[in-house]
N, C-alpha and C positions, 0 to 999 in steps of 0.2 A: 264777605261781610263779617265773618267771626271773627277773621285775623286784626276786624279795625274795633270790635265790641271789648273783645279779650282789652287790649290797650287803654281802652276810656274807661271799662270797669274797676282797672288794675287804678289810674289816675283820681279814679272816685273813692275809691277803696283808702287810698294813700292820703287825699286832702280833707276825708270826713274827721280823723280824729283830731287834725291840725287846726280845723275849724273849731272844734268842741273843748277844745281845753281852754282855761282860762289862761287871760290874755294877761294878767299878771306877773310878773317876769318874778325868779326869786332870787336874790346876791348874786350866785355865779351864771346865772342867763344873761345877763347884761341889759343893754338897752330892751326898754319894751317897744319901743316904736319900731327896732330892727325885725322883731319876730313881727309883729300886725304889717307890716308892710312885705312880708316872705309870705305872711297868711294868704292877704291880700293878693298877691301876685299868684300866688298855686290858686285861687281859686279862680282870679280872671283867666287863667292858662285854661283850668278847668271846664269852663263855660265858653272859650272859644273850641275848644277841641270839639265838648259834643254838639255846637253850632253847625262846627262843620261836617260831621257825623252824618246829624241831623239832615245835611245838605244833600248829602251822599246818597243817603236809603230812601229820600220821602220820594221821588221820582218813581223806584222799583217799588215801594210800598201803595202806591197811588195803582199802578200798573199792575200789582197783584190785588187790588180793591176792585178795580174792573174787571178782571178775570173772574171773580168772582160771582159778580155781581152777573155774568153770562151764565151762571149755571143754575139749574133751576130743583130747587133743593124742596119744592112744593111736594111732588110725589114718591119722597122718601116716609115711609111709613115705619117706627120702630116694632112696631107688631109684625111686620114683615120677617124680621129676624128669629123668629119661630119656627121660620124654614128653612136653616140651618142649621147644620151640627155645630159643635164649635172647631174653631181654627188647628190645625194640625202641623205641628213644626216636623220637618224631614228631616234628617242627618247634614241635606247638602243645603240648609238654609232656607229651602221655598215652605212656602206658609201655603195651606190648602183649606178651602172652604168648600165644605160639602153640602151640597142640598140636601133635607131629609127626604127620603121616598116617601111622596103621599099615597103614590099611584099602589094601587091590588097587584100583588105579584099574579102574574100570568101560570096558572096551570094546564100542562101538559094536557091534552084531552086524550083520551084513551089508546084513537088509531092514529095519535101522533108518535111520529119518534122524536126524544132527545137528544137534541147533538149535544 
């Protein structure tokens, strides 16, 4: 999907300032009807590309709307997150999430051994 965004960006990027200029030609531009009518055409090129884009994604984006819409995001509580330490990056990349200990550490009773 980004190898087709990347491309229509890059075509959006290319025909916004070609729209914005004025359509007045000066001495050495030549005809003004040659440049509105190259306008013209980079932007119908334009709006058929993200058309078809448009064609491409709405199927998987439909498909990731219903997935969605499966998961049931009611007993997510942000208070909950108070039970956690914060996130821990490793060396080898893994992210660790710690629970906090609420629980009483356990002491030793007397005629116990510790291993």
């Amino acid at each position: 999907m980004y190898a087709i965004l990347k491309p229509a960006t890059l075509v959006l990027l290319l025909v916004t300032p070609a729209i914005a200029q004025d359509p007045e030609p000066s001495p050495s531009q030549g005809d003004a009807s040659d440049i509105t009518e190259g306008v013209d055409m980079l932007s119908e090129g334009a709006r058929r590309l993200l058309r078809g884009l448009m064609g491409e994604v709405e199927p998987e984006m439909r498909d990731l709307a219903d997935a969605l819409k499966e998961w049931n995001f009611e007993g997510l509580d942000l208070e909950d997150l108070g039970a956690y330490q914060p996130p821990e990056v490793l060396p080898n990349g893994d992210i660790i999430i710690r629970r906090k200990d609420s629980r009483p550490v356990d002491q030793p009773m007397d005629d116990e051994i510790e291993l």
